[in-house]
VOROMAR-960436 format. One line per 10 residues: their letters; for each residue z, x, y of C-alpha. Coordinates in pm, whole numbers, plus 50000, padded with zeros to 5 digits. Example, Ala and Ser with C-alpha at 12.3 -4.5 7.8 and 13.67 -1.06 7.14 Angstrom:
2
AS	50780,51230,49550  50714,51367,49894 $
// end
This chain:
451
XXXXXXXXXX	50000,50000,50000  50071,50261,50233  49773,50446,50158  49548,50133,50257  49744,50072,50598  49676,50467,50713  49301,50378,50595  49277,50072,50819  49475,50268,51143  49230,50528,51097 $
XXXXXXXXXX	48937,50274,51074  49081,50104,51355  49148,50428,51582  48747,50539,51454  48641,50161,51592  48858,50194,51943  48676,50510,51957  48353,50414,51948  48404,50149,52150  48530,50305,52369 $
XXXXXXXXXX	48244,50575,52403  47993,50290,52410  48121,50146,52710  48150,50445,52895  47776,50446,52777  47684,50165,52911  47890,50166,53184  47729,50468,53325  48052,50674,53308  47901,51070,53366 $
XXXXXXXXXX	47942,51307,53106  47923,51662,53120  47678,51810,52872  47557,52195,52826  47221,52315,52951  47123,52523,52702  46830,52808,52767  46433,52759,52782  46417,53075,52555  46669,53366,52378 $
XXXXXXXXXX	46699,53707,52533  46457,53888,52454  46158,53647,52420  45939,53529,52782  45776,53297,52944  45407,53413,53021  45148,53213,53251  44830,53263,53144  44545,53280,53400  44190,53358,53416 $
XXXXXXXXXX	44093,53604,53660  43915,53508,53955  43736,53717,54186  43779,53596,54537  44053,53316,54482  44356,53221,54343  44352,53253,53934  44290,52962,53734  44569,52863,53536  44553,52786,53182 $
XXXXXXXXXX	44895,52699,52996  45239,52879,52995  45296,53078,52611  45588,53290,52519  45598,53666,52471  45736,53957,52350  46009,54133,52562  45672,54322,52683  45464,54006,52762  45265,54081,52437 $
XXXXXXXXXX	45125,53737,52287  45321,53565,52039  45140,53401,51734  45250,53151,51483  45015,53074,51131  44925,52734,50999  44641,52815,50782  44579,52940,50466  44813,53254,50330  44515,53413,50198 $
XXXXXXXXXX	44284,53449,50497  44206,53781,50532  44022,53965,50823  44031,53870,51202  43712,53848,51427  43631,54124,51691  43267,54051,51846  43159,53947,51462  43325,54236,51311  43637,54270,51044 $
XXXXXXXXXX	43946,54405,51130  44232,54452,50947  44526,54224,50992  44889,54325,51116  45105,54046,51235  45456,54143,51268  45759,53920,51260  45968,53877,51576  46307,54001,51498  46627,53909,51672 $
XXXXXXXXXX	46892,54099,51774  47198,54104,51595  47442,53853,51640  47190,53578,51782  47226,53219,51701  47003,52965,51694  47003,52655,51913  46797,52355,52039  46417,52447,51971  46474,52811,51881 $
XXXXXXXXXX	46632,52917,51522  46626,53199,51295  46510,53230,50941  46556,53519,50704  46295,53804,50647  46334,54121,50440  46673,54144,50502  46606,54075,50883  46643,53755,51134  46362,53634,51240 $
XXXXXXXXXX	46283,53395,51511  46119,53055,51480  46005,52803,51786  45969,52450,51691  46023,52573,51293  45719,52792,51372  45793,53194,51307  45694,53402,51568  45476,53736,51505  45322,54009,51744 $
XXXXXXXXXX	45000,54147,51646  44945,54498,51651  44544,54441,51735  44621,54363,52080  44617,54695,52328  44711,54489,52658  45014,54264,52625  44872,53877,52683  44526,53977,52634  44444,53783,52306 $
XXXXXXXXXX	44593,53450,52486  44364,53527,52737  44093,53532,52506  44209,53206,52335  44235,53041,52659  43899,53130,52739  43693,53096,52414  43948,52972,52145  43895,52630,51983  43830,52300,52153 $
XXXXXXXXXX	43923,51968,52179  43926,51850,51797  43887,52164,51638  43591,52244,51782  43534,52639,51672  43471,52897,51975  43130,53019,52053  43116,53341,51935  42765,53429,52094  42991,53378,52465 $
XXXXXXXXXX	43295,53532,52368  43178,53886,52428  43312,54093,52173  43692,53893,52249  43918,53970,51996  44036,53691,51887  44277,53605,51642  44234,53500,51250  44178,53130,51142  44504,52983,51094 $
XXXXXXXXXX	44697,53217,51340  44727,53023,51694  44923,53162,51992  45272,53050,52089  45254,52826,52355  45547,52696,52547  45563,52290,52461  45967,52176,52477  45831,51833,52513  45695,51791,52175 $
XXXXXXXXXX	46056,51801,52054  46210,51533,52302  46199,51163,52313  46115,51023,52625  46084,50691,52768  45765,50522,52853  45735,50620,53212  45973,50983,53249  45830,51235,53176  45927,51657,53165 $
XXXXXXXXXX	45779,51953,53352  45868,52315,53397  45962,52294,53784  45942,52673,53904  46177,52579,54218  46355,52410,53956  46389,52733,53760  46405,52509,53403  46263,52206,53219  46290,51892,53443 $
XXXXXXXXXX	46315,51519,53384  46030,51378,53583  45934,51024,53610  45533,50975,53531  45430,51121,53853  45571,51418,53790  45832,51418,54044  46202,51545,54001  46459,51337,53939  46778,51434,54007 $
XXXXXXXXXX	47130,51239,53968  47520,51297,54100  47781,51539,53969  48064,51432,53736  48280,51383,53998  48099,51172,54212  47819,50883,54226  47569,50739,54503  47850,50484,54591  48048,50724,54638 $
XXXXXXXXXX	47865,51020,54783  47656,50816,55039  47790,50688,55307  47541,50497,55521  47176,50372,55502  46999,50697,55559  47116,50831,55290  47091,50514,55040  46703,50547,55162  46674,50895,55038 $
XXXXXXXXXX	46765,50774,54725  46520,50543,54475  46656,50420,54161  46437,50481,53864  46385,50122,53724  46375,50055,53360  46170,49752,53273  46297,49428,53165  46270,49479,52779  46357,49884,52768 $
XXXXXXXXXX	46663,49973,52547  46819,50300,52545  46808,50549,52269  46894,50881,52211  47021,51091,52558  46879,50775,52738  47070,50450,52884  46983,50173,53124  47240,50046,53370  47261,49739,53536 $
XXXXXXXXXX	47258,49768,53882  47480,49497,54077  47130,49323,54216  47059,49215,53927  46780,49512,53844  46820,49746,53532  46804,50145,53582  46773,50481,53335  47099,50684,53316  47030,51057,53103 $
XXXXXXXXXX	47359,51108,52930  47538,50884,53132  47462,51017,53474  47196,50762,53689  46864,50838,53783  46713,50873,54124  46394,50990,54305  46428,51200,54642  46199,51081,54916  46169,51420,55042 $
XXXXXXXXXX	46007,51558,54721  45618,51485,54866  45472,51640,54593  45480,51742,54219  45686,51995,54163  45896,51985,54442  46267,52022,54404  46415,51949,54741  46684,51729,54666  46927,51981,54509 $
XXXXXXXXXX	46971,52104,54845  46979,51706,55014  47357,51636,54911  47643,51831,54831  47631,51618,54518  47314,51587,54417  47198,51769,54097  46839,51849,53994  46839,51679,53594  46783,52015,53423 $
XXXXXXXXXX	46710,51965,53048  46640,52331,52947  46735,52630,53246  46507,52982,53253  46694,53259,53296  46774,53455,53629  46933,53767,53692  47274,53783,53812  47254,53731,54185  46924,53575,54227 $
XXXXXXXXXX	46923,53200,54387  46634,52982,54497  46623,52919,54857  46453,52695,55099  46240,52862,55370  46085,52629,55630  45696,52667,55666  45688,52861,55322  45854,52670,55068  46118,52773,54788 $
XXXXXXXXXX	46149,53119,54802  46405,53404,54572  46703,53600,54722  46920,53869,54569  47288,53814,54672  47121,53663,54985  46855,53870,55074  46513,53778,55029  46288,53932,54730  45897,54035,54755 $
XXXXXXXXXX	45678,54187,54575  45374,54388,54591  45008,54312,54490  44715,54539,54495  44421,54436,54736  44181,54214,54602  43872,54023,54741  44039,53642,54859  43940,53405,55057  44190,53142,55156 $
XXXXXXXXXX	44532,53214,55324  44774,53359,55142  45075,53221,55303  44942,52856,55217  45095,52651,54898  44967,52731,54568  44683,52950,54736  44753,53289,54652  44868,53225,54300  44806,53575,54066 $
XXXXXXXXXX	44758,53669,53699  45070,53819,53510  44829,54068,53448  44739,54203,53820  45101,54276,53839  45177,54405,53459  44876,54655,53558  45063,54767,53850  45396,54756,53742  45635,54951,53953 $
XXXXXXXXXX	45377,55200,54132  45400,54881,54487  45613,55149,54557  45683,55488,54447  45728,55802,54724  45997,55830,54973  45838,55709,55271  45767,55363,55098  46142,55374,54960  46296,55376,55302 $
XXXXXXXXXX	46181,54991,55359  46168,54858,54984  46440,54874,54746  46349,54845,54385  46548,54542,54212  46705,54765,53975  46752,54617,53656  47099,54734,53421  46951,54984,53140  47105,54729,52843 $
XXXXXXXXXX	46897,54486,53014  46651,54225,52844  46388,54062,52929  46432,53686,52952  46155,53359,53082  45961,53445,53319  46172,53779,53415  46048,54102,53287  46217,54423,53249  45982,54732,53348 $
XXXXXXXXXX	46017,55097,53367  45996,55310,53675  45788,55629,53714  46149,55798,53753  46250,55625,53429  46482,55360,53589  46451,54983,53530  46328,54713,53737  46285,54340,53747  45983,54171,53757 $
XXXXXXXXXX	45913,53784,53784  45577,53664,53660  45443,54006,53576  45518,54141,53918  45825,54396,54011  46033,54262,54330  46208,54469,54611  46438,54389,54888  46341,54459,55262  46599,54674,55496 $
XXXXXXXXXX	46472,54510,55764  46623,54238,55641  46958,54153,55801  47047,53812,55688  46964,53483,55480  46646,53353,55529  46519,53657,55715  46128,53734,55594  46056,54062,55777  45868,54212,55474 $
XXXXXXXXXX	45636,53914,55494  45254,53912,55441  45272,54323,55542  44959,54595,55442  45012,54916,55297  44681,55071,55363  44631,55338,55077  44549,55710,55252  44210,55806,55174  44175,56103,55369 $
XXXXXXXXXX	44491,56269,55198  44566,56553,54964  44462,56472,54596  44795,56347,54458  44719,56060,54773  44381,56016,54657  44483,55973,54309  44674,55653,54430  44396,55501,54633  44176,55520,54327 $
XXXXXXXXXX	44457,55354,54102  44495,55107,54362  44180,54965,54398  44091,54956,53998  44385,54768,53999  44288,54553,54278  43920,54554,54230  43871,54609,54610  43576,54788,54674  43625,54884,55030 $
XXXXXXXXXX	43956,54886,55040  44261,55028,54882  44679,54940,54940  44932,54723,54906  44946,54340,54996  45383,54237,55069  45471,53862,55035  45780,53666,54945  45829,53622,54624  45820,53239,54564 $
X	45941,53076,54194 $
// end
């Protein structure tokens, strides 16, 4: 007898439980949850982009890398194929698993899965392998991008590939695709926001949404009619249900509203545009709705700069980096015109600046030598063997000139490589304008370095 009263208190306490969590469900009572990583030390996030000659780089899709940027690869097809093509020709295959370091652990897409003896790391329950064919890190993604299979399987044109290498059938590059693995309403959607830094919920537009901190609601936070209008519920239709992460509250006029894990849903009239993420910095309480976060060194924040949009700052001085000239037309200070391949700045690594002169002005964001690359940041060597941080293929400095928060005095500067100079000089122009494909000219283009 007393065995069956402790089972129906605990049955009873399990019931008042649940209930109990329901309502707060239901009720749109916030919880806090974890924001776990886009990605594990060690592994990146690459854009890939075609090339352009005399304007901004055409952007492809975003694929993860090696700690070096090299292409990642994952196999579908048969175990037996044998041989990949280079312009027609056989070459031997070499695909290497992706090993993580020890003591890693697996979470939300990412997890691990024994080989030889060794962890190795899966996205999506794909394992991830380098190739030892490609010679310039992201180069075969390239190549798929450009002449890899179509829409339905459609096989590549070989006769317009020009000698590509391109990898075996059944081996497809690792792109990044986190929403594949998430349920979603009909009408939300989820976008890597760069000002974001991290996977955002969107609503179909692709616009942020954002809700309030645990602490705090709209109710509470807002406290007359400007700010209400700032704020748009995101309205669930009559005949939604939640499910999963996903609730619908019922507002007090009667209308019916998405909640993600508990916390309500709003649009920020001052977002005018895809992508933009300007309502983390509208209200103290207001907080961007971050499924997934990309890493970011210690110190680095986003910041708002009026006239050039979101911009980076190290422990409150602003960050730029380098590019090599280039034939462009457009302005560069514009947004989204003067967006560059990963590879313009993996080719020119940390040679923006180098000699003593140039070192005065722009200091190197010196990266720890135990540090890993991580998303979109990239950890490169120096000429002098130290490490530096670069963001999107491209190694960032700070300014002296700089004095304060939101001061830009490295802005839109040229470096105009010395071509009447001794040979160690000359040896830099000509490195500068392979890079930079300038034929006329030769230096270094400075601008703010944006997310």
């Amino acid at each position: 007898m007393n065995g069956e009263i402790r089972i129906h208190r605990l049955t009873l306490a399990l019931t008042i439980f649940f209930v109990a969590l329901l309502s707060s469900i239901s009720s749109g009572q916030q919880t806090t949850f974890p924001i776990l990583s886009s990605t594990p030390a060690g592994i990146m996030l690459v854009e890939v982009h075609r090339e352009e000659e005399y304007a901004s780089d055409q952007f492809f899709w975003t694929r993860l890398g090696a700690d070096d940027g090299s292409t990642l690869f994952y196999f579908t097809g048969n175990e037996d194929a044998p041989s990949a093509v280079n312009g027609g020709e056989v070459s031997t295959i070499n695909f290497l698993p992706l090993l993580a370091d020890e003591g890693a652990s697996a979470f939300d897409d990412w997890s691990l899965i024994l080989n030889q003896g060794s962890m190795q790391w899966t996205y999506q329950s794909n394992p991830l392998y380098t190739w030892s064919e490609e010679k310039e890190p992201g180069e075969i993604a390239l190549n798929m991008a450009l002449y890899g299979a179509r829409a339905a399987g459609v096989e590549p044109m070989f006769e317009n590939s020009r000698g590509a290498l391109l990898p075996p059938k059944g081996w497809h590059v690792a792109l990044f695709t986190p929403a594949s693995s998430i349920n979603i309403p009909d009408g939300l959607d989820l976008r890597l926001i760069d000002s974001g830094q991290g996977i955002v919920l969107t609503n179909f537009e692709g616009y942020s949404l954002y809700h309030f901190d645990d602490s705090n609601s709209l109710e509470s936070s807002c406290t007359d009619k400007a700010c209400f209008d700032q704020w748009s519920p995101i309205a669930a239709p009559a005949l939604a249900i939640g499910f999963d992460n996903f609730s619908i509250l019922d507002r007090i006029d009667g209308t019916r509203q998405w909640a993600f894990r508990g916390n309500a849903l709003f649009r920020y009239s001052g977002d005018l545009l895809p992508g933009d993420a300007h309502g983390r910095e509208a209200h103290p309480n207001s907080q961007l709705t971050l499924l997934q976060k990309n890493f970011r060194p210690e110190g680095v924040n986003v910041i708002p700069q009026p006239n050039y949009g979101d911009m980076f700052a190290l422990n409150g001085r602003t960050l730029y980096f380098g590019s090599a000239f280039e034939k462009y037309w457009g302005g560069r200070n514009l947004r989204g015109s003067f967006d560059i391949a990963y590879f313009k700045g993996k080719r020119l690594g940390g040679n923006a600046c180098v000699n003593g002169e140039c070192l005065k002005f722009w200091l190197p964001f010196n990266a720890a030598a135990d540090a890993k690359s991580s998303g979109f940041w990239e950890v490169i060597t120096r000429v002098n063997g130290s490490k530096q941080w670069a963001y999107k293929g491209f190694a960032l400095y700070t300014h002296n000139d700089d004095e304060t928060l939101g001061h830009i005095r490295g802005h839109s500067l040229y470096d105009i490589a010395d071509v009447d100079g001794n040979e160690e000089a000359l040896t830099r122009t000509r490195f500068l304008a392979k890079v930079g494909n300038a034929m006329g000219g030769a230096g270094i283009y400075w601008s703010i370095a944006k997310p």
